[in-house]
C-alpha positions as CSV (number, residue, x, y, z in Angstrom):
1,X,0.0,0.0,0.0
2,X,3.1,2.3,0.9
3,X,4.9,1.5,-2.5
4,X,1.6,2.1,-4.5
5,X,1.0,5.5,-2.6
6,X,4.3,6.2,-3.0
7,X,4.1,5.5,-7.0
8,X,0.6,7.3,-7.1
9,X,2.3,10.6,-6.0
10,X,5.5,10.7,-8.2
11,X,3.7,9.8,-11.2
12,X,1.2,13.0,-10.3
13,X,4.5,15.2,-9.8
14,X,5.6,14.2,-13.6
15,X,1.9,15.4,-14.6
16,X,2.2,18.6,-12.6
17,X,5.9,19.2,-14.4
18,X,4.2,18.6,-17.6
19,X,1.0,20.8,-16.7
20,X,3.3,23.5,-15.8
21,X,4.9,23.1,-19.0
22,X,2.1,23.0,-21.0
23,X,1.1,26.6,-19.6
24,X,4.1,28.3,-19.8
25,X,3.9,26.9,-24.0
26,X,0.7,28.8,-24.1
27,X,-1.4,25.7,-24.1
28,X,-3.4,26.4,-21.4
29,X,-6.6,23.3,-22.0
30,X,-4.1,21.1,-22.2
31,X,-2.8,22.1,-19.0
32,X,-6.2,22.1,-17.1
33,X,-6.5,18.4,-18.4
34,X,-2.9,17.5,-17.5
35,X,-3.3,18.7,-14.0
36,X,-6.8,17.7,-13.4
37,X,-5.4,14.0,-13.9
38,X,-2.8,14.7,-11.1
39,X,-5.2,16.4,-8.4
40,X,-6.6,13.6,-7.6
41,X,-3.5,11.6,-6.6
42,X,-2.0,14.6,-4.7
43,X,-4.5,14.8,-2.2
44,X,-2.6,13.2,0.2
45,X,-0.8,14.6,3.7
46,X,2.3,14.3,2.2
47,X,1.9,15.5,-1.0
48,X,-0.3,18.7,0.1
49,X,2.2,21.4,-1.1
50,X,2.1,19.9,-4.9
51,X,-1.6,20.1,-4.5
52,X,-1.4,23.5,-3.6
53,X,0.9,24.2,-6.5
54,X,-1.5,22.0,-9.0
55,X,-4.3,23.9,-8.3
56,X,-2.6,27.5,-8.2
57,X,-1.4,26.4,-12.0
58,X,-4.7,25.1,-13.0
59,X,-6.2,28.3,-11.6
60,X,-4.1,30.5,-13.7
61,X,-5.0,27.9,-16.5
62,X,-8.7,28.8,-15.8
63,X,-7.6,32.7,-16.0
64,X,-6.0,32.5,-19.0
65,X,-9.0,31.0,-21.2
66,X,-11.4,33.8,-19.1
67,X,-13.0,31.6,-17.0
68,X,-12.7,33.7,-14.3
69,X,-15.3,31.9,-11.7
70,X,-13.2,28.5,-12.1
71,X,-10.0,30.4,-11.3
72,X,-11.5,31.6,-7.9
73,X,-12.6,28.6,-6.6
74,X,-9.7,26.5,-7.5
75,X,-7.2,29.0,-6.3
76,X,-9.7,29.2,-3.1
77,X,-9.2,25.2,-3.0
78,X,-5.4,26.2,-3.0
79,X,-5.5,28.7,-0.5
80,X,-7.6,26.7,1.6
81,X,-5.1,24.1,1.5
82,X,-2.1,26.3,2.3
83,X,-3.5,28.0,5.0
84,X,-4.4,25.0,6.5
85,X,-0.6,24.5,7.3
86,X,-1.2,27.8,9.6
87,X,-4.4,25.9,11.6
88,X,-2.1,22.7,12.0
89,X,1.4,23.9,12.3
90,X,1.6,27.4,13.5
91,X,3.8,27.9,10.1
92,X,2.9,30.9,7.8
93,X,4.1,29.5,4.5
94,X,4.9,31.5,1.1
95,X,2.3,29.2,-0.6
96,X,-0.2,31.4,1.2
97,X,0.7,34.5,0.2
98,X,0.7,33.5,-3.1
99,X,-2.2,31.8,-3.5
100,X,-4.3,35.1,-1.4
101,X,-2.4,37.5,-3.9
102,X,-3.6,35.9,-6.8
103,X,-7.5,35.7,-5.7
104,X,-7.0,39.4,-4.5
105,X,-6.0,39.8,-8.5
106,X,-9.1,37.3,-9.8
107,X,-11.5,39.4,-7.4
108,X,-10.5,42.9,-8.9
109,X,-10.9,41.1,-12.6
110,X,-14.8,40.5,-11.6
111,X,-14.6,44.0,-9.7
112,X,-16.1,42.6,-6.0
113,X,-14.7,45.5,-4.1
114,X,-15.6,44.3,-0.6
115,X,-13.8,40.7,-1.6
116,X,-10.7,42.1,-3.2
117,X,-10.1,44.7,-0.4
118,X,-10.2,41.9,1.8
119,X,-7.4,39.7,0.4
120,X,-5.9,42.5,0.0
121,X,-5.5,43.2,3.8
122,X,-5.2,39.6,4.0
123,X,-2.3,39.1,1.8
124,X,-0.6,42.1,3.5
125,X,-0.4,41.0,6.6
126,X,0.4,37.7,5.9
127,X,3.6,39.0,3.6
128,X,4.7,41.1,6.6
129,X,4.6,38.2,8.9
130,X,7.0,36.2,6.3
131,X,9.2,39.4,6.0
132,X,9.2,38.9,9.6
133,X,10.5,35.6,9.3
134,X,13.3,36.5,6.7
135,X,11.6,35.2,3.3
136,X,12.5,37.5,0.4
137,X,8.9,38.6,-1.2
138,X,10.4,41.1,-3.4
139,X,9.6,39.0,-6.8
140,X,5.5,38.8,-5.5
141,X,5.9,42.8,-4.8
142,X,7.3,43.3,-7.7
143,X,4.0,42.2,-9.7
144,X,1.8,43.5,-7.3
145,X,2.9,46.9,-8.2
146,X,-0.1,47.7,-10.5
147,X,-2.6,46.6,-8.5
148,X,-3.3,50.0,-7.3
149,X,-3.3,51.8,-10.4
150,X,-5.6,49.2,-11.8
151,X,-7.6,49.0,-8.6
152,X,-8.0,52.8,-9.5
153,X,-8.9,52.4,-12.6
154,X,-11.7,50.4,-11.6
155,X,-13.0,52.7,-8.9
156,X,-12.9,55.7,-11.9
157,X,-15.6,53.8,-13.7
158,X,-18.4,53.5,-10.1
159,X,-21.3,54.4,-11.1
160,X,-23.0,58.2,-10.1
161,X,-25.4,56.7,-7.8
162,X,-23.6,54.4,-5.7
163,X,-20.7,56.9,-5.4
164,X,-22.4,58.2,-1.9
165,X,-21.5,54.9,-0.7
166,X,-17.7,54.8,-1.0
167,X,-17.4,58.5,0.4
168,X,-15.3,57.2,3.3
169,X,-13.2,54.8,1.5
170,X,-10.3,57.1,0.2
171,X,-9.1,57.5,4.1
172,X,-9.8,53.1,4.1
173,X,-7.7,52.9,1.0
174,X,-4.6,54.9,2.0
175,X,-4.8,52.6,5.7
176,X,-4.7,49.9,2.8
177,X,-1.4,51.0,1.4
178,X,-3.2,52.0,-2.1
179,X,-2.4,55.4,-2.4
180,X,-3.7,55.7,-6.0
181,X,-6.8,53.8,-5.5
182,X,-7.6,56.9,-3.3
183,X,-7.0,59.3,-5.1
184,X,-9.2,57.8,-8.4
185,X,-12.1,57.7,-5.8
186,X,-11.0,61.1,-4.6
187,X,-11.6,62.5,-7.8
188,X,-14.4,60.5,-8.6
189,X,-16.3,61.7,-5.8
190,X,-15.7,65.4,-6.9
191,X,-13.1,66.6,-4.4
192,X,-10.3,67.6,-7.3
193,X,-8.6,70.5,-4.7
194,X,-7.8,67.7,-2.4
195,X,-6.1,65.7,-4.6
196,X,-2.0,65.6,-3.5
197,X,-0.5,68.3,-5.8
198,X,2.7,65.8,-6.1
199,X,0.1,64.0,-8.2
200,X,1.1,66.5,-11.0
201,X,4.2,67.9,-13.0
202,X,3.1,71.4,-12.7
203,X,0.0,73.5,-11.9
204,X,-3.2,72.1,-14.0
205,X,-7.0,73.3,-14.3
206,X,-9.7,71.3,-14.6
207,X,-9.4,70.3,-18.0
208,X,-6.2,69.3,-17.3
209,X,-7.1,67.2,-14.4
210,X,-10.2,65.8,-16.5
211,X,-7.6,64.7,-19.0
212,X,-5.2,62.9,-16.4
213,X,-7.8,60.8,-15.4
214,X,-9.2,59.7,-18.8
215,X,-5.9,58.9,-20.1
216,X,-5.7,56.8,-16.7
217,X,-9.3,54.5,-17.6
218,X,-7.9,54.2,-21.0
219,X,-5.0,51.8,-19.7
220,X,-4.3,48.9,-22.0
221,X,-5.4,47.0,-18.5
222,X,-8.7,48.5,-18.8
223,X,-9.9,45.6,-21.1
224,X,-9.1,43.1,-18.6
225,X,-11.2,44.5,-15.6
226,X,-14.8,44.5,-15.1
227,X,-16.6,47.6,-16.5
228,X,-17.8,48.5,-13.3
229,X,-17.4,47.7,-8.9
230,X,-19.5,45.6,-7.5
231,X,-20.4,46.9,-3.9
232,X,-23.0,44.3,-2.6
233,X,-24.6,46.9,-0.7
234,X,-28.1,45.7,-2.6
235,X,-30.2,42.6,-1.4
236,X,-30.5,40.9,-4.1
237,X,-26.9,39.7,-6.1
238,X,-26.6,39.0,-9.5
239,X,-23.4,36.7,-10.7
240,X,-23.1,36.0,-14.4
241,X,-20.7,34.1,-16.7
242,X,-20.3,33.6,-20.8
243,X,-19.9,29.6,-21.0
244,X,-19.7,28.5,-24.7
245,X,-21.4,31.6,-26.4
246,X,-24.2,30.9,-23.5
247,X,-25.0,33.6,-20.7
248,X,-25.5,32.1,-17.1
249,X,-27.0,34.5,-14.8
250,X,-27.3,33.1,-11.3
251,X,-29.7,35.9,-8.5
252,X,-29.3,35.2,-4.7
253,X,-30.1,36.7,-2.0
254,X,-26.5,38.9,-0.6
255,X,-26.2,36.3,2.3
256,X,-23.1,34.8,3.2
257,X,-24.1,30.9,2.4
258,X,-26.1,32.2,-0.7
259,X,-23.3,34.4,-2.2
260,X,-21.1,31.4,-1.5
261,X,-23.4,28.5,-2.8
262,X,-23.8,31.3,-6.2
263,X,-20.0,31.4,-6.2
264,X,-19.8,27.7,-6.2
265,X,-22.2,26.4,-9.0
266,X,-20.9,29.2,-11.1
267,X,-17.6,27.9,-10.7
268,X,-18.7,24.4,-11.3
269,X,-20.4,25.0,-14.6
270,X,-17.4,27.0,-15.9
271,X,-14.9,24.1,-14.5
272,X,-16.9,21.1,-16.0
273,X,-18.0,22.6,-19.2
């Protein structure tokens, strides 16, 4: 039983190689099916880190091919995983910090605000705790640059009339360490005077300001982000994905278990078809 457990997990390692592969090459179905043959016989104690990395490569598989709801919940799979280690061992592991940067990322894509701000804190704290510990997270940092900007960039495009309820979020964001995310809502919310005048080269007027911030929504990234924030300050919910030219709409009630069962079958449908 130990020599065919034992066989079971390296012969899922060569598939994860060869998943991995297969995404780097640009062949990103290929890698979903590579890896999807190796999940199953990584679930094991001692194999748990490969499943985390499995499923963060899958996830990022999902991404790729658009598929954003997939991409969540496997990298939530992942991150469940990983922070498991925390629960069990006490250990704060680089696997989680990873795996909550890269939801934070999926969550701006479908433009949740309350969700992404929350990994964001999430994945803050739990990089400071590795910097703590000595781990070098300069290479994550380094990609997580834009995420204000583009986080930003997203707030610029709220619409008028839920503005009034993000008009205490600027001070939230700079608490948050996203400095330009405060200043798009800043502007958005009409208070152009307050804006930092470091923001600008030299003196500008309105127009000038007006043009700043076009220029800033019309980012290459802009394509990539959802057209506009989703607060979930309504009762109702409405979740939606594009599934082989078909539109799946899924309305629940903004409850924890129903947002999260919503979440789930969304996920589900884009995963298995």
């Amino acid at each position: 039983t130990a020599a065919r457990r034992e066989g079971e997990v390296s012969a899922a390692r060569m598939l994860l190689t060869r998943g991995a592969q297969q995404l780097d090459a640009g062949r990103p179905y290929e890698a979903i099916r590579t890896l999807g043959r190796a999940l199953g016989r990584l679930y094991k104690h001692e194999s748990r880190h490969d499943a985390v990395h499995a499923l963060y490569l899958c996830a990022r598989a999902y991404e790729h091919v658009g598929l954003l709801w997939a991409a969540r919940g496997t990298m939530l799979a992942a991150a469940s995983i990983a922070t498991n280690e925390f629960w069990t061992y006490d250990k704060t592991m680089p696997q989680q910090a990873i795996c909550y940067n890269a939801i934070k990322w999926i969550e701006l894509r479908l433009g949740r605000l309350p969700h992404l701000l929350a990994w964001h804190e999430l994945d803050q704290a739990v990089r400071a705790a590795l910097a703590d510990r000595g781990y070098n997270m300069e290479r994550l940092s380094k990609y997580d640059q834009d995420f204000d900007p583009i986080l930003g960039m997203l707030l610029l495009r709220t619409e008028l009339f839920d503005l009034k309820a993000l008009a205490k979020l600027p001070h939230v964001l700079d608490g948050l360490d996203l400095p330009w995310a405060s200043v798009a809502l800043m502007y958005a919310l009409g208070h152009e005077d307050d804006l930092p005048p470091e923001l600008f080269q030299q003196p500008v007027d309105a127009d000038g300001k007006r043009e700043l911030f076009r220029k800033w929504q019309e980012q290459p990234a802009a394509s990539e982000i959802a057209p506009n924030p989703q607060l979930y300050t309504q009762q109702t919910i409405t979740l939606s994905s594009m599934v082989l030219g078909c539109h799946i709409v899924v309305d629940c009630s903004n409850k924890s278990s129903c947002v999260e069962l919503a979440e789930s079958a969304l996920a589900a449908i884009e995963s298995f078809l």
